[in-house]
Each structure stands twice: as C-alpha cells, then as structure tokens.
N, C-alpha and C positions, 0 to 999 in steps of 0.2 A: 297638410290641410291648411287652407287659409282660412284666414278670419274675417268674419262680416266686414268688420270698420277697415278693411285694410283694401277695398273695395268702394269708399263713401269718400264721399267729398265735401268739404264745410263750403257756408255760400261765400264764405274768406275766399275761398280758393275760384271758386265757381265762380266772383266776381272780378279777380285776377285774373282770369284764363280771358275772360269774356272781352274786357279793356286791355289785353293784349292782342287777339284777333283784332280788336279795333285799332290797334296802333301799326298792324303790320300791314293790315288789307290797302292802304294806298302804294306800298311801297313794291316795287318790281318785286318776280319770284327769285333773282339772284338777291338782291339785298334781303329777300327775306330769310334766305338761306345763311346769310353772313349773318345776320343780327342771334337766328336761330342757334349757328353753331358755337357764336361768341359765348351766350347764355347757357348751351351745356359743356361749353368746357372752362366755366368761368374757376372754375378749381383749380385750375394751372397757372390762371392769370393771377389767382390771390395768391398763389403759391409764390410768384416769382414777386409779389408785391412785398411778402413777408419780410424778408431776408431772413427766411432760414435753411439751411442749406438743404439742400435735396440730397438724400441718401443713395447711393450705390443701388440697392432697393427698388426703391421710388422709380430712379431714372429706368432702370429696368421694366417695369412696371407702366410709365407712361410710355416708351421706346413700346413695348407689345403690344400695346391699345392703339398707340400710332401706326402701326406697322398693318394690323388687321381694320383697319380703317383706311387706309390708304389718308391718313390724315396729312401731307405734308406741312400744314402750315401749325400743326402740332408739332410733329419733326425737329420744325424752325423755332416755337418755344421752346423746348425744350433743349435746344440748341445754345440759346440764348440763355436761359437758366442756367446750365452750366456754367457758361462764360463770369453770368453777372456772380455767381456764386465761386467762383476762381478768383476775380477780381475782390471780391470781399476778404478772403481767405490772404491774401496778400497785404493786405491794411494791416 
C-alpha cells in the first residue's frame, strides 16, 4: 500500500521540474535526450568521479541495467571505470 506523501510534490520540486522544461524546450529532441539520459545516470558519473573502486558486485549490477537498456554508452562507462580503477590500484 502506498502512502499519500509518496504521491505529493513540494513547489521546491514543482518549481524545478518547471525551469527545467524551460531549459530543455529550445534545444533539439536528440539533445534533449542526451542532457535527459546524462541526468538519470548521473550516479555512474559520480561514481567514476569518486575514486572508489567499483565492486565485482556493482560492476555486475550496472553490466545488467546496461545490457536490459540497450544502454551502450553506459557499457562504455563502465568500461572506463574499470580501467580508471585498475589504473589507480597500480599506484
């Protein structure tokens, strides 16, 4: 069963969504697609920002949300994460 508030919106948010619309609507549907997809998978890009290493786990974990998304340019973070995190492990 869900809960009321988990349904509700503050005008924080509602004022965010709104000046986002506003910031996207000039730009083409592919770049709006690009800016879209950067923004929900910005949790890979803080990930590989961190420097902390990505688990056996993990990599598995984003490797199957890549895979069932047909994401390739996730693929290629993740690609790349490992590298940089190999590269560290060698320091």
């Amino acid at each position: 069963m869900c809960d009321k508030e988990d349904n509700m919106f503050s005008i924080e948010h509602l004022r965010w969504e709104k000046e986002m619309i506003r910031q996207l609507k000039p730009l083409k549907k592919e770049q709006q697609a690009a800016v879209l997809w950067l923004m929900y998978h910005m949790d890979i890009l803080d990930l590989i920002d961190s420097g902390e290493i990505m688990s056996e786990e993990m990599e598995q974990e984003w490797t199957e949300r890549a895979l069932e998304d047909n994401a390739y340019i996730l693929m290629t973070l993740i690609q790349y994460k490992k590298l940089k995190d190999q590269k560290r492990g060698k320091k």
